[in-house]
Structure formats: C-alpha cells, structure tokens
TORZAVO-152309 format. One record per atom (N, C-alpha, C): residue in three letters; atom name; x, y, z. Coordinates in Angstrom, 2 decimals, padded with zeros to 5 digits. Example, Ala and Ser with C-alpha at 12.3 -4.5 7.8 and 13.67 -1.06 7.14 Angstrom:
BEGIN
     r    a         X         Y         Z
   ALA    N    013.19   -005.69    007.80
   ALA   CA    012.30   -004.50    007.80
   ALA    C    013.20   -003.30    007.80
   SER    N    012.85   -002.25    007.08
   SER   CA    013.67   -001.06    007.14
   SER    C    012.90    000.03    007.87
REM end
This chain:
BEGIN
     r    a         X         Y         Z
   UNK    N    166.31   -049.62   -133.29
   UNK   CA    165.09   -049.22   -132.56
   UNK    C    165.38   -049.18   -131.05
   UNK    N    165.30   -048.40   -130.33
   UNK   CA    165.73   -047.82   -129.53
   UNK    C    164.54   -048.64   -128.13
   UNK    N    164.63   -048.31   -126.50
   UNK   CA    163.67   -049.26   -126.08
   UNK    C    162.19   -048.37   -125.68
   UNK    N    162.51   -046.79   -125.93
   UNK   CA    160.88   -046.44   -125.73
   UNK    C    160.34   -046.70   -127.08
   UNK    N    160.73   -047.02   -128.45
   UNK   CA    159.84   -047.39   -129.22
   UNK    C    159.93   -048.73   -128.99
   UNK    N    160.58   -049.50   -128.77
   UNK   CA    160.10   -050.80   -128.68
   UNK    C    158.35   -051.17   -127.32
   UNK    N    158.81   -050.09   -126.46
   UNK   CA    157.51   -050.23   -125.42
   UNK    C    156.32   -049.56   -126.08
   UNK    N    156.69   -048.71   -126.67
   UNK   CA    155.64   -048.15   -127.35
   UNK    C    154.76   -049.08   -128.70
   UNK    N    156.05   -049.88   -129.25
   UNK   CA    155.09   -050.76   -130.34
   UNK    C    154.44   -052.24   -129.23
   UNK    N    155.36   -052.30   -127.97
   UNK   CA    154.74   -053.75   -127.08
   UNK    C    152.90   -053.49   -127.08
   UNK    N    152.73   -052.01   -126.38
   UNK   CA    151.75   -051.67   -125.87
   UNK    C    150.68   -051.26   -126.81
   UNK    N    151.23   -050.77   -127.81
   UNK   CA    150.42   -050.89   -129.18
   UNK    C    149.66   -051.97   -129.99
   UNK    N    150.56   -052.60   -130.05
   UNK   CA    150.49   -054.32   -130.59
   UNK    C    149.17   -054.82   -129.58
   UNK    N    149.41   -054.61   -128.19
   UNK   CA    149.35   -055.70   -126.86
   UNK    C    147.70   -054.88   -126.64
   UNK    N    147.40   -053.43   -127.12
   UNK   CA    146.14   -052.69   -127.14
   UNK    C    145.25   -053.42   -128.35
   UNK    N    145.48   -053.50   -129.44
   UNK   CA    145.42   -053.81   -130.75
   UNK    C    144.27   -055.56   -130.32
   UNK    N    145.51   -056.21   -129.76
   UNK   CA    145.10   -057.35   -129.42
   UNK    C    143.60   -057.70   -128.33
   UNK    N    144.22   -057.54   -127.43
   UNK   CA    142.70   -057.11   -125.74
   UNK    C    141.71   -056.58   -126.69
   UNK    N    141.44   -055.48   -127.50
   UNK   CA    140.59   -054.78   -128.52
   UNK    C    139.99   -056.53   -129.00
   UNK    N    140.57   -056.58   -129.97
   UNK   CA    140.28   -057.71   -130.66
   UNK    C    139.67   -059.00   -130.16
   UNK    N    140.32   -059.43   -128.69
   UNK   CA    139.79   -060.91   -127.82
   UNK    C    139.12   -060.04   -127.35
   UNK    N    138.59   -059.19   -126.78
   UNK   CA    137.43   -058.60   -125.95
   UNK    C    135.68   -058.11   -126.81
   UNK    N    136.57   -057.75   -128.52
   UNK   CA    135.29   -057.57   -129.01
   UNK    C    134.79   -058.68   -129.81
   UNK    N    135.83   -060.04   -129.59
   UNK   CA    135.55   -061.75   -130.45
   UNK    C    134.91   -062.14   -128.88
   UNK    N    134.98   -061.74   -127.97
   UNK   CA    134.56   -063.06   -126.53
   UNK    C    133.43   -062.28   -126.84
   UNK    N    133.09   -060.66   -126.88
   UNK   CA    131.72   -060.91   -126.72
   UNK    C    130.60   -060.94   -127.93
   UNK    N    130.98   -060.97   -129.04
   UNK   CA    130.66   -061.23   -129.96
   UNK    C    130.62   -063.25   -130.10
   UNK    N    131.53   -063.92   -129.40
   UNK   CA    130.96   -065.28   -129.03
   UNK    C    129.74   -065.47   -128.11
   UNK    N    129.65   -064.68   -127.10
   UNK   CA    128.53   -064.65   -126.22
   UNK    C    127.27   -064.22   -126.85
   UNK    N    127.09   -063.06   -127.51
   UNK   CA    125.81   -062.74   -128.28
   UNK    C    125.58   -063.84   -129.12
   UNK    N    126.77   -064.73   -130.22
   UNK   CA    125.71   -065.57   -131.14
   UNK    C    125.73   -066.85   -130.44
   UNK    N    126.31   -067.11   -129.22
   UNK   CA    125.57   -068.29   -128.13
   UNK    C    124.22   -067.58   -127.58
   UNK    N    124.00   -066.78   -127.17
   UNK   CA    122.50   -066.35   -127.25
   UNK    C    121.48   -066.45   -128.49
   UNK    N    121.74   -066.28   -129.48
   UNK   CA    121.23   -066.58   -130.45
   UNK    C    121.20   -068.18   -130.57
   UNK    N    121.55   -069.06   -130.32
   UNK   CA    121.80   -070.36   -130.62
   UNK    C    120.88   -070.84   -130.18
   UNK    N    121.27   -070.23   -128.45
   UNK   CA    120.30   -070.54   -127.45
   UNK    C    118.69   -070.50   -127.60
   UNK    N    118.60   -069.24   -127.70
   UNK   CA    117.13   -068.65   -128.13
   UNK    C    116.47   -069.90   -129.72
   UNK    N    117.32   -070.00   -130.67
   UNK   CA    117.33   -070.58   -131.51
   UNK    C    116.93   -072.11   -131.19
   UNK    N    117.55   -072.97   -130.53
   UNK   CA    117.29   -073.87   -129.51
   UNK    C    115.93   -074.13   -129.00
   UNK    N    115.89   -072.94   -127.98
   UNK   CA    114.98   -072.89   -127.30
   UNK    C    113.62   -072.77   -127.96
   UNK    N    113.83   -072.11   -128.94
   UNK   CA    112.04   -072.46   -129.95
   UNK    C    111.99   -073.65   -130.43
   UNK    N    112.78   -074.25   -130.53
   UNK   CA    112.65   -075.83   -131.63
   UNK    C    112.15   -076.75   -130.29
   UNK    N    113.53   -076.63   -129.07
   UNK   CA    113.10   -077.46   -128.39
   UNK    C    111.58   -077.49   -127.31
   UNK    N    111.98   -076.54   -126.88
   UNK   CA    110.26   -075.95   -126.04
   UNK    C    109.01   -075.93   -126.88
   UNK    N    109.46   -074.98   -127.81
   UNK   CA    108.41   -074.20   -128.27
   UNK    C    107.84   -075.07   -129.64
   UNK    N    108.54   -075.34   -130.36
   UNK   CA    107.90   -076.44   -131.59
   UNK    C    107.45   -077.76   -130.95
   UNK    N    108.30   -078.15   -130.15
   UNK   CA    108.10   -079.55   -129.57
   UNK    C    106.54   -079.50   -128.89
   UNK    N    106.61   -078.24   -128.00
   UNK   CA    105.18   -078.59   -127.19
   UNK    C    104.20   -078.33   -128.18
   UNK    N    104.49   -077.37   -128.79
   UNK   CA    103.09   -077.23   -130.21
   UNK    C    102.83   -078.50   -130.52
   UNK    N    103.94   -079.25   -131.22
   UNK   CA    103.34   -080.64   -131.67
   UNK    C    102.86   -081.42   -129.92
   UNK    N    103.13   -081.58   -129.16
   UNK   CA    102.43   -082.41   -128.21
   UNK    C    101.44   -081.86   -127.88
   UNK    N    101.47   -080.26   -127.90
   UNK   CA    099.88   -079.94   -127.24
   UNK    C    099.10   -080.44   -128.76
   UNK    N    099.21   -080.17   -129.88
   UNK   CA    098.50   -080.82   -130.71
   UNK    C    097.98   -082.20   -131.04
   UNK    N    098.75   -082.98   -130.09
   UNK   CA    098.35   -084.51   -130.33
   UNK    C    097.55   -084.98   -129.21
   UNK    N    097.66   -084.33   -128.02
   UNK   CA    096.98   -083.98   -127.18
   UNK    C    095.52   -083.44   -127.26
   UNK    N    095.24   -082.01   -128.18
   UNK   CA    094.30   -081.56   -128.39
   UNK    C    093.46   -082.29   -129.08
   UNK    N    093.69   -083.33   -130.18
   UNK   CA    093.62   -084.37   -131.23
   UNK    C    092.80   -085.50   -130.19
   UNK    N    093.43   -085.94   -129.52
   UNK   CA    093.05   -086.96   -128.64
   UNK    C    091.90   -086.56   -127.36
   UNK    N    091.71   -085.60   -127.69
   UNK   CA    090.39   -085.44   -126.63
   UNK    C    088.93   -084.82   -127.24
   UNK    N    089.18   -084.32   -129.00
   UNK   CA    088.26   -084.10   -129.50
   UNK    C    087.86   -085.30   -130.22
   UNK    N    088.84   -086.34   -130.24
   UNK   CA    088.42   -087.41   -130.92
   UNK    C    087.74   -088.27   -129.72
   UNK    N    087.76   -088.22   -128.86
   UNK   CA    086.95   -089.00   -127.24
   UNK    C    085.47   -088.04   -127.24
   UNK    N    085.74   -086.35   -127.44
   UNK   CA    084.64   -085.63   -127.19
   UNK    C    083.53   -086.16   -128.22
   UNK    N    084.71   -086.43   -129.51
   UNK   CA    083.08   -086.66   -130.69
   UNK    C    082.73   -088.04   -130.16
   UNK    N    083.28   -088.80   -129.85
   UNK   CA    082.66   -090.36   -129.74
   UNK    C    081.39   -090.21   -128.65
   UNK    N    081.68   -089.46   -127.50
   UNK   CA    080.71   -089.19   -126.25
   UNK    C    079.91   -088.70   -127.07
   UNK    N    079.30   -087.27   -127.88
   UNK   CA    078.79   -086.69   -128.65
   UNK    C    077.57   -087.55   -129.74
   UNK    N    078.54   -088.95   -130.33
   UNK   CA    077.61   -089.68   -131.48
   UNK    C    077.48   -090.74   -130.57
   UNK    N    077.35   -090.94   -129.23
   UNK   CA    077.03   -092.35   -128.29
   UNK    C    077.68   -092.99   -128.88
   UNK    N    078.99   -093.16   -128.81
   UNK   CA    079.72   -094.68   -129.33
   UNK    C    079.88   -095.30   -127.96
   UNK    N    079.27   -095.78   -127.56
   UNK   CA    079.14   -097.03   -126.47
   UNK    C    080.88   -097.94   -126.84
   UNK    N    080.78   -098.29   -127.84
   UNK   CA    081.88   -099.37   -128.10
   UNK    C    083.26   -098.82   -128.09
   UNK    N    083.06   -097.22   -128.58
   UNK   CA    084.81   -096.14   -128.31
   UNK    C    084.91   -096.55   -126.69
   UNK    N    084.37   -096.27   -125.87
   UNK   CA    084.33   -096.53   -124.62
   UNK    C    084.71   -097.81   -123.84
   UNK    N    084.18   -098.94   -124.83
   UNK   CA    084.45   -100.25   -124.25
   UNK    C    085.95   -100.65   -124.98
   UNK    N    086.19   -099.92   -126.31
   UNK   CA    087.45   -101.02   -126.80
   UNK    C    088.75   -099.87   -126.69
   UNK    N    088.62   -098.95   -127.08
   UNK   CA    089.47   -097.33   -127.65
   UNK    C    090.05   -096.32   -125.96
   UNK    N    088.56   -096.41   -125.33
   UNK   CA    088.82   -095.04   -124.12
   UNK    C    090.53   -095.79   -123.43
   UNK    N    090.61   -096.58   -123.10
   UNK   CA    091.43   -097.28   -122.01
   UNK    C    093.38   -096.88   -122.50
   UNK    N    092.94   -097.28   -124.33
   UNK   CA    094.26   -096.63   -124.92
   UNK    C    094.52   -095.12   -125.31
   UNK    N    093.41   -094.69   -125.12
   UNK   CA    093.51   -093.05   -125.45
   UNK    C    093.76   -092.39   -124.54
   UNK    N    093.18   -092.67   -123.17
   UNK   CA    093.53   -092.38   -121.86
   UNK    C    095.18   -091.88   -121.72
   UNK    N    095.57   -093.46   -121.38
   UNK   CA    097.06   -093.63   -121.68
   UNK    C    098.24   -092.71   -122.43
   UNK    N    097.72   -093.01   -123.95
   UNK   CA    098.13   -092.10   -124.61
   UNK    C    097.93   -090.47   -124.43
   UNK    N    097.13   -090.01   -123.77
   UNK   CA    096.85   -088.50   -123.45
   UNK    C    097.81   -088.43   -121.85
   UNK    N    098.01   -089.50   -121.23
   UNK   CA    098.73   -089.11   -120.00
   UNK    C    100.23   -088.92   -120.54
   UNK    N    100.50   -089.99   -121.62
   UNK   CA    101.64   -089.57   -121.76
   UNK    C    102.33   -088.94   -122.35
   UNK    N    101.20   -087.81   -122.94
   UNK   CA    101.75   -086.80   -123.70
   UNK    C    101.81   -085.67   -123.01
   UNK    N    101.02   -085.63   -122.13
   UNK   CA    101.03   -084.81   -120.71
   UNK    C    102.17   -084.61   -119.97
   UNK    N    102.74   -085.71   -119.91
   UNK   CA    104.10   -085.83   -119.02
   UNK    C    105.22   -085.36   -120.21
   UNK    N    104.84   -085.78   -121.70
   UNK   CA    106.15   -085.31   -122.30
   UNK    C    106.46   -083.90   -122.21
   UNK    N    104.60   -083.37   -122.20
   UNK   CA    104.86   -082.09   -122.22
   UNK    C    105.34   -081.68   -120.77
   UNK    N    105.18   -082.00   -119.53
   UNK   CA    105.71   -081.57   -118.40
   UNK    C    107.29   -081.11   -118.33
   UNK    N    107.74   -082.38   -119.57
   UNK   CA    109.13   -082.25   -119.17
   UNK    C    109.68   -081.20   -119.99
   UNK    N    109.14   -081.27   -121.55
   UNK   CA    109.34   -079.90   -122.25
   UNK    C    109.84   -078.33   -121.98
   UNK    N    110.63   -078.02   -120.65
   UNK   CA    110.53   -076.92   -120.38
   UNK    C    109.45   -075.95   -120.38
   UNK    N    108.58   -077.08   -119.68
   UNK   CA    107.27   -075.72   -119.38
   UNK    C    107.60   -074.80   -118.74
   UNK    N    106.98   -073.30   -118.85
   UNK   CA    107.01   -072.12   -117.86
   UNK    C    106.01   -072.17   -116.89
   UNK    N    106.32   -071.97   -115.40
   UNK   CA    105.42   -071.60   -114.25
   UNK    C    104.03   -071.39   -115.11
   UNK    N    103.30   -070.84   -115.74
   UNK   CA    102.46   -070.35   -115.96
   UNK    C    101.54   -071.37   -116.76
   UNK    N    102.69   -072.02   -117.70
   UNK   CA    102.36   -073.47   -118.52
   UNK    C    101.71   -074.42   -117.21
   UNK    N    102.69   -074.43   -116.30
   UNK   CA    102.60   -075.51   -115.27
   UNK    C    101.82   -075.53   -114.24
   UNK    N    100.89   -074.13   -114.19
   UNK   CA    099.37   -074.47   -113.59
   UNK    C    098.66   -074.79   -114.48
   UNK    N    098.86   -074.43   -115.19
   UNK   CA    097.47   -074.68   -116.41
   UNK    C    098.07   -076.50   -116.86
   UNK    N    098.80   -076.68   -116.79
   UNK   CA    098.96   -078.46   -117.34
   UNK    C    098.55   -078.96   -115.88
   UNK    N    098.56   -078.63   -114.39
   UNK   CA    098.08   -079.14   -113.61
   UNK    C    096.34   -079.06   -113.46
   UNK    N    095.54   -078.51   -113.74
   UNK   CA    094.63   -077.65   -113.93
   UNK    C    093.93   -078.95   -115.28
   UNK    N    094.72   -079.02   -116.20
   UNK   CA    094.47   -079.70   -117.53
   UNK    C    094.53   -081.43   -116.55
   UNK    N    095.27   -081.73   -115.85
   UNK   CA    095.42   -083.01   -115.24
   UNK    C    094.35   -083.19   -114.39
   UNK    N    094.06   -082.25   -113.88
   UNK   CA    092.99   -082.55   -112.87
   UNK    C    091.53   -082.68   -113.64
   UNK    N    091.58   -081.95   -114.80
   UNK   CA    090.02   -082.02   -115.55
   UNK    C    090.32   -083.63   -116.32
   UNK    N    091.53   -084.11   -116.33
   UNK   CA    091.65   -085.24   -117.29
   UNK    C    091.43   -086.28   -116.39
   UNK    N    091.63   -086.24   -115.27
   UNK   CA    091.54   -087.20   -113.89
   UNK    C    090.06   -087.58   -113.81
   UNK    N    089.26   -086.17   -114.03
   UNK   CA    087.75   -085.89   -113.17
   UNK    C    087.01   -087.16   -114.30
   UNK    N    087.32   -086.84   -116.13
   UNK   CA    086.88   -087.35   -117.04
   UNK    C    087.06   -088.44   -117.18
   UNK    N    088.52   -089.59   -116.53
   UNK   CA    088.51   -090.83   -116.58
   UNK    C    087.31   -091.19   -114.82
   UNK    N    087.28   -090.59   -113.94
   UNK   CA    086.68   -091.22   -113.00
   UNK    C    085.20   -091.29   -113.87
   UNK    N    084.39   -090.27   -114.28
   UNK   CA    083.14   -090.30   -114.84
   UNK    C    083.10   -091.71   -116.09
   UNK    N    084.18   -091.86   -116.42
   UNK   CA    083.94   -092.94   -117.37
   UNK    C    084.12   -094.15   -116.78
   UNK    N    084.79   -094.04   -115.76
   UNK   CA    084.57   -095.04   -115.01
   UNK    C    083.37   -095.86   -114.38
   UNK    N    082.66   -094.86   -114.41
   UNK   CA    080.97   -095.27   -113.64
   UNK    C    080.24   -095.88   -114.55
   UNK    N    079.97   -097.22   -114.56
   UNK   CA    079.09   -097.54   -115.43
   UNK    C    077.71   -097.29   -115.28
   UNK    N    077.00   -096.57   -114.56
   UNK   CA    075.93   -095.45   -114.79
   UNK    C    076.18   -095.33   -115.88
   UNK    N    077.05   -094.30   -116.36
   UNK   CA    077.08   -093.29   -117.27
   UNK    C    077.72   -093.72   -118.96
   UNK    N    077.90   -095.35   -119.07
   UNK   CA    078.09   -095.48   -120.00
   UNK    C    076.73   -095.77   -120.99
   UNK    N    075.07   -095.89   -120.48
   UNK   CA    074.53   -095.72   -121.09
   UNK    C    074.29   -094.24   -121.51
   UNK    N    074.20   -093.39   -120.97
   UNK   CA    074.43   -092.00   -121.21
   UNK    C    075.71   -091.15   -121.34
   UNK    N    076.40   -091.16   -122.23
   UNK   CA    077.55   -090.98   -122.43
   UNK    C    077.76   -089.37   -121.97
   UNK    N    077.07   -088.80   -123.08
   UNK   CA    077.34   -087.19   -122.99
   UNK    C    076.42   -086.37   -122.30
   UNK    N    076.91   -086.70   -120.66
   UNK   CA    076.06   -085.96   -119.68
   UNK    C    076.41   -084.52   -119.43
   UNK    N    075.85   -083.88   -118.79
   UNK   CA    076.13   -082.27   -118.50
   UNK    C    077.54   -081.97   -117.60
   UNK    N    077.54   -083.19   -116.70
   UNK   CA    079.16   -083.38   -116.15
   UNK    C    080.01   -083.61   -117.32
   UNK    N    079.92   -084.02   -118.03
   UNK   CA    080.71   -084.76   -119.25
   UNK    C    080.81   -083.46   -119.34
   UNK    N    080.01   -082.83   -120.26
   UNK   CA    080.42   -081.54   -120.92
   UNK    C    080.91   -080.25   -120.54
   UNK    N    080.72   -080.21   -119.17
   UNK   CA    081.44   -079.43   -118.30
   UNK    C    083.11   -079.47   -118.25
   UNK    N    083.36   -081.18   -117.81
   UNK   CA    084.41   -081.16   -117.88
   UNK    C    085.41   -081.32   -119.35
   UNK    N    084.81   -081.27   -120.27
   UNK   CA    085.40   -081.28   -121.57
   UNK    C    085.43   -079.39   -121.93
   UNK    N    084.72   -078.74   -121.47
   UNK   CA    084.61   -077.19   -121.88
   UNK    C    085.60   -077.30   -121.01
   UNK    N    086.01   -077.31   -119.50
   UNK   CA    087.55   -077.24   -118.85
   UNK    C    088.58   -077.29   -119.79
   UNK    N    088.30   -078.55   -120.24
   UNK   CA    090.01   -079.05   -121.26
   UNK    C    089.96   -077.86   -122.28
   UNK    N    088.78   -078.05   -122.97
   UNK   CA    089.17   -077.22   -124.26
   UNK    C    089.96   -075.85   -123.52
   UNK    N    089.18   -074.95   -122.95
   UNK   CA    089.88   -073.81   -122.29
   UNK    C    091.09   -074.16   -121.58
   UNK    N    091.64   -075.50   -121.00
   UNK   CA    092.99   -075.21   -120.83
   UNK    C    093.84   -075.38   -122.03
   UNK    N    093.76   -076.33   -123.14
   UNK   CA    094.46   -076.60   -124.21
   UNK    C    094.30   -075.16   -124.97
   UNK    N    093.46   -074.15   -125.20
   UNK   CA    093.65   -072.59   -125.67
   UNK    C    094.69   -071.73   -124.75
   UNK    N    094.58   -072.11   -123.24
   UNK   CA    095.45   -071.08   -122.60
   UNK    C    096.77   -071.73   -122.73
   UNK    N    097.03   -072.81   -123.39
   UNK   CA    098.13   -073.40   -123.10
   UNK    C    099.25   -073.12   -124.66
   UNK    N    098.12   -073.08   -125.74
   UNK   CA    098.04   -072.59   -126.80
   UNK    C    098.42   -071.05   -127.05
   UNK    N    097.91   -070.33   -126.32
   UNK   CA    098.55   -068.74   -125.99
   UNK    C    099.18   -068.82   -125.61
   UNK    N    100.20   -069.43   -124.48
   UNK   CA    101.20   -069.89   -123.94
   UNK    C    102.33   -069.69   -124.83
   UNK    N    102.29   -070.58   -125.53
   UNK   CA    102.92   -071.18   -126.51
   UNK    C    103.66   -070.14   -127.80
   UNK    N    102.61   -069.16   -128.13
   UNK   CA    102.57   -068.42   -128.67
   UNK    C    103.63   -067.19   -127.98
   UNK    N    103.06   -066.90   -126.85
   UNK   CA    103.57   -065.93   -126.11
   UNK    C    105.45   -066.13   -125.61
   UNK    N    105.69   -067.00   -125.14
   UNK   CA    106.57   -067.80   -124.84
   UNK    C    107.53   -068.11   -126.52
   UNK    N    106.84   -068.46   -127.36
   UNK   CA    107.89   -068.28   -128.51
   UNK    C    108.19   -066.37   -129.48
   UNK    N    106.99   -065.97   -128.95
   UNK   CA    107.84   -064.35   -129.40
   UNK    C    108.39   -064.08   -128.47
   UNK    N    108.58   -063.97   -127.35
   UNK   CA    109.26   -064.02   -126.13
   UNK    C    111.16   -064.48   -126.76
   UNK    N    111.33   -065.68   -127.18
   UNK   CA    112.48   -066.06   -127.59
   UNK    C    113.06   -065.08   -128.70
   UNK    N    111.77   -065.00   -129.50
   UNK   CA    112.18   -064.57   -131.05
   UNK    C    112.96   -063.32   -130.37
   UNK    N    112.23   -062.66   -129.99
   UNK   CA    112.39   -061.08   -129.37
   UNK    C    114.17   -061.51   -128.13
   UNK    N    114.12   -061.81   -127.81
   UNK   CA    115.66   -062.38   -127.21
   UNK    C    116.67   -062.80   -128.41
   UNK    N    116.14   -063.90   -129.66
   UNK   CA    117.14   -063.74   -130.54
   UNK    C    117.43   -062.44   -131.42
   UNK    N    116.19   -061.50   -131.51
   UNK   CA    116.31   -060.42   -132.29
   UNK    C    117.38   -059.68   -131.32
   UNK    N    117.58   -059.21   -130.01
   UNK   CA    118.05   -058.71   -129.87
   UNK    C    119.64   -059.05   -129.42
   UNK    N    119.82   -060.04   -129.59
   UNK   CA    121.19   -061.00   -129.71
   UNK    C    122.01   -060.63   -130.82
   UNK    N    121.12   -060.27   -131.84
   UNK   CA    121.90   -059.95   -132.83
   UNK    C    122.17   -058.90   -133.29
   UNK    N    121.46   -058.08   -132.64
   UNK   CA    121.72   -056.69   -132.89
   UNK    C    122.77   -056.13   -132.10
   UNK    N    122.84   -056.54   -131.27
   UNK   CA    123.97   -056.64   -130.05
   UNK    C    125.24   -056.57   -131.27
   UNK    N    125.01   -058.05   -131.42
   UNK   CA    126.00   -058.65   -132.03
   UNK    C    126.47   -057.96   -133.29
   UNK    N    125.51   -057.32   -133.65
   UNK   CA    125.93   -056.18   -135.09
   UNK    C    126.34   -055.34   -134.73
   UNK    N    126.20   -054.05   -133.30
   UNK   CA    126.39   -053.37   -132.62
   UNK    C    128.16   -053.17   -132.52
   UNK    N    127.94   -054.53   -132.10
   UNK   CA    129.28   -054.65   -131.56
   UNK    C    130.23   -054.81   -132.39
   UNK    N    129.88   -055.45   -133.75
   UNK   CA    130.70   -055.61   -134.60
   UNK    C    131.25   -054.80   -135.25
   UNK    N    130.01   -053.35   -135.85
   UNK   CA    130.57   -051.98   -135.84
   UNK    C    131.47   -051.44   -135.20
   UNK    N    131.38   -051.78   -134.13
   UNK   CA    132.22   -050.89   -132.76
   UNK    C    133.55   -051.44   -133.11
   UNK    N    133.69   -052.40   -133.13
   UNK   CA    135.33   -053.55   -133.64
   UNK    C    135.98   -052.86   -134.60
   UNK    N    134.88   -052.58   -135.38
   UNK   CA    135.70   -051.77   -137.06
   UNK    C    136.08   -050.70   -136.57
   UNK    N    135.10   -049.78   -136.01
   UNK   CA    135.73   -048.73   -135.72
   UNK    C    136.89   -048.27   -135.20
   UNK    N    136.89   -049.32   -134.31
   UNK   CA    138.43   -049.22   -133.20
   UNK    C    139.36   -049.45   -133.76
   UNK    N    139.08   -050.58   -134.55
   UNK   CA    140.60   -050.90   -135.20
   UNK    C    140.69   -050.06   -136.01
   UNK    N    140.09   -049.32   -137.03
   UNK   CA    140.48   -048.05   -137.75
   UNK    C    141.03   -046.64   -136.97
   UNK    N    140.69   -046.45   -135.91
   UNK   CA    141.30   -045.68   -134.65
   UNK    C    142.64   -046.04   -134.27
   UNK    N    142.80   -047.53   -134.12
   UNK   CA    144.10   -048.17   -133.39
   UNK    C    144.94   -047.98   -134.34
   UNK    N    144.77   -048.45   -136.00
   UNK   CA    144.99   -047.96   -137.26
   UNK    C    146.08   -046.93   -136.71
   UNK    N    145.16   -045.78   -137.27
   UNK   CA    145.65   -044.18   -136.80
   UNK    C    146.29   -043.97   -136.01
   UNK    N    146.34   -044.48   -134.78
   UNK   CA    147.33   -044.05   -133.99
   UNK    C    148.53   -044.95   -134.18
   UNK    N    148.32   -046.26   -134.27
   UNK   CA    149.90   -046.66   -134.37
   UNK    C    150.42   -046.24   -135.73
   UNK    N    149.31   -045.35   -136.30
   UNK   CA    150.48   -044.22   -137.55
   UNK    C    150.96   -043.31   -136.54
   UNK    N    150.47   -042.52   -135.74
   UNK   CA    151.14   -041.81   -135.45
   UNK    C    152.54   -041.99   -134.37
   UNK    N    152.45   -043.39   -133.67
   UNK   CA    152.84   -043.60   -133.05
   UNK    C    154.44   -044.47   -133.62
   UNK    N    154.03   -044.92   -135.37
   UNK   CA    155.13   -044.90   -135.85
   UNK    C    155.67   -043.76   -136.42
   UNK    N    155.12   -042.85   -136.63
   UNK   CA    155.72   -041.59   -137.26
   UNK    C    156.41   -040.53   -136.46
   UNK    N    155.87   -040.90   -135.47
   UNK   CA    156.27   -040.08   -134.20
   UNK    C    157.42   -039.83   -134.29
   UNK    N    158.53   -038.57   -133.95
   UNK   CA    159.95   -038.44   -133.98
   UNK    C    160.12   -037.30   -133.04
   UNK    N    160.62   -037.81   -131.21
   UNK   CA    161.01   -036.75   -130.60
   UNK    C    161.81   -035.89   -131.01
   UNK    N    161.34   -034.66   -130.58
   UNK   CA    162.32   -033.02   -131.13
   UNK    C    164.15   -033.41   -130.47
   UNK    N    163.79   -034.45   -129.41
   UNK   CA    165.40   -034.38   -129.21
   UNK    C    166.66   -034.38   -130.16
   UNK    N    165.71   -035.26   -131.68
   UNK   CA    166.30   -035.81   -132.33
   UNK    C    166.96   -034.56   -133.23
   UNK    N    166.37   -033.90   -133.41
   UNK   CA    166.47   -032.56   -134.10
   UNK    C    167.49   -031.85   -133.50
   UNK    N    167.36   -031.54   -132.26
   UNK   CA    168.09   -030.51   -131.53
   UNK    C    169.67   -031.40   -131.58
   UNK    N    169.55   -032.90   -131.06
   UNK   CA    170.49   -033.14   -131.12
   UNK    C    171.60   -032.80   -132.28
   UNK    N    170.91   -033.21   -133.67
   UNK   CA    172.02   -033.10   -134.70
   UNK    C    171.85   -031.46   -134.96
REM end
C-alpha cells in the first residue's frame, strides 16, 4: 500500500470518526436536556404542587374554623398552623420559583402577615369571621389559584422543552445513519479507486 492510499484511508478513517464523536457529543447534550427538563418537573414542578397543596389545605382548614366560630381553633391550633403555613412558604420559596411565582408568593406573604395581625387582636376573637377576615382570605384563595396556574403553565413549559429535546435527539440520530451510510460509500469508492497511471503504466 503505497502512501497516497495510506493518507487517503488516515483521512477516511479520521472523517468516519469526528462524524461519529460530533453526532454522540451532541446527541449527549440533547438527552442531558431531557434529564434536565425531566428533573426539573419532579423537582420544581411536583414538589411545589405538593407544597402549594399543603399550604392550600392549611388555610381552608383555619378559613372553616373562622366560618363555624371555633373560638378554641384559635386559642389551641391557630399558633401551630401559622407556623406550619410559614414554613411551607419558605419551602416553596426555595423550590425554584419563577419571577412571576415570586410576586405572587410575596403578595401570598403579605395577605398571610395581614391574617395573623387580625388574629392577633383580641377584639376580634369574639367575632371571628369579620368582613376584614374575609377579604383577606378571598386574597389567599386568589393567590394560591394564580400560583396554581403557575404551576401548570411552568410544567408544560418543561414538558414542551423535553418534547423537543428529543426530537432533536431523533433528528439527529437519523442524520448519524445517514452519514455513515454516505461515509460507507465513499470509502467504497475510495477503496476501489485505481489511478489510470496504473494502467498506462503496464
């Protein structure tokens, strides 16, 4: 074998290869997007569902007590429910909220702030479910719905990023076959190949 076929099979081989690590690196990058996206709904997006739900849980169970005058939810229960609603608040803060999450959970803090000062007043523990009361409980509910669309929005948001991760990723994978059935072909021709010198010579 002579040394232009030997350069000719280096560069063949050495095409063959770059082909191959160029359509595996990015075919690693699309299903790390997928992972990601994949990830990202469990961790964000399932996680805050369940906290905004235990959350939502914990303020209709305070709304009904105000609602049937439980005087005594107030004296033995409000102080740990409180608590427990702040700190589901903060889990959710840390949850990878989006800008958009994160007025509305500030927004949700400030109506949760307004509702422990009012319970604070003992005025108002003979009258539990005053028109302030219910004002500021129609606040919560409407932020725990926008937070709820959120949620929603924000996880097809991902889905729609993993859908198209993988199509990529199928895209591309076609494209791989193809080439190498191309690269195929030519290093047939490129072994079959036989300069005319060879001819003329003998």
């Amino acid at each position: 074998m002579n040394i232009f076929k030997r350069i000719q099979w280096f560069l063949a081989v050495l095409g063959v290869f770059l082909i191959i690590l160029a359509t595996n690196l990015m075919d690693k990058n699309n299903f790390l997007r997928v992972e990601e996206a994949v990830e990202n709904i469990y961790n964000d997006r399932l996680l805050a569902k369940e906290l905004l739900l235990g959350i939502s849980i914990q303020f209709h169970e305070k709304e009904l007590a105000y609602a049937l005058k439980d005087s005594a939810y107030l004296q033995n229960q409000n102080d740990t429910v409180n608590a427990r609603i702040s700190e589901l608040l903060k889990k959710f803060e840390r949850a990878e909220a989006t800008r958009e999450e994160g007025f509305i959970l500030e927004d949700l803090n400030e109506n949760h702030a307004k509702l422990i000062h009012l319970e604070a007043n003992t005025q108002l523990k003979d009258t539990l479910y005053t028109a302030a009361c219910i004002d500021v409980f129609s606040a919560i509910n409407t932020n725990i719905k926008e937070l709820s669309a959120e949620q929603v929005k924000e996880g097809r948001n991902q889905t729609f990023h993993a859908r198209n991760a993988v199509n990529t990723a199928k895209l591309f994978s076609r494209m791989e076959t193809y080439m190498l059935i191309f690269l195929a072909l030519v290093l047939q021709v490129i072994i079959l190949y036989n300069p005319k010198k060879k001819s003329s010579e003998s």
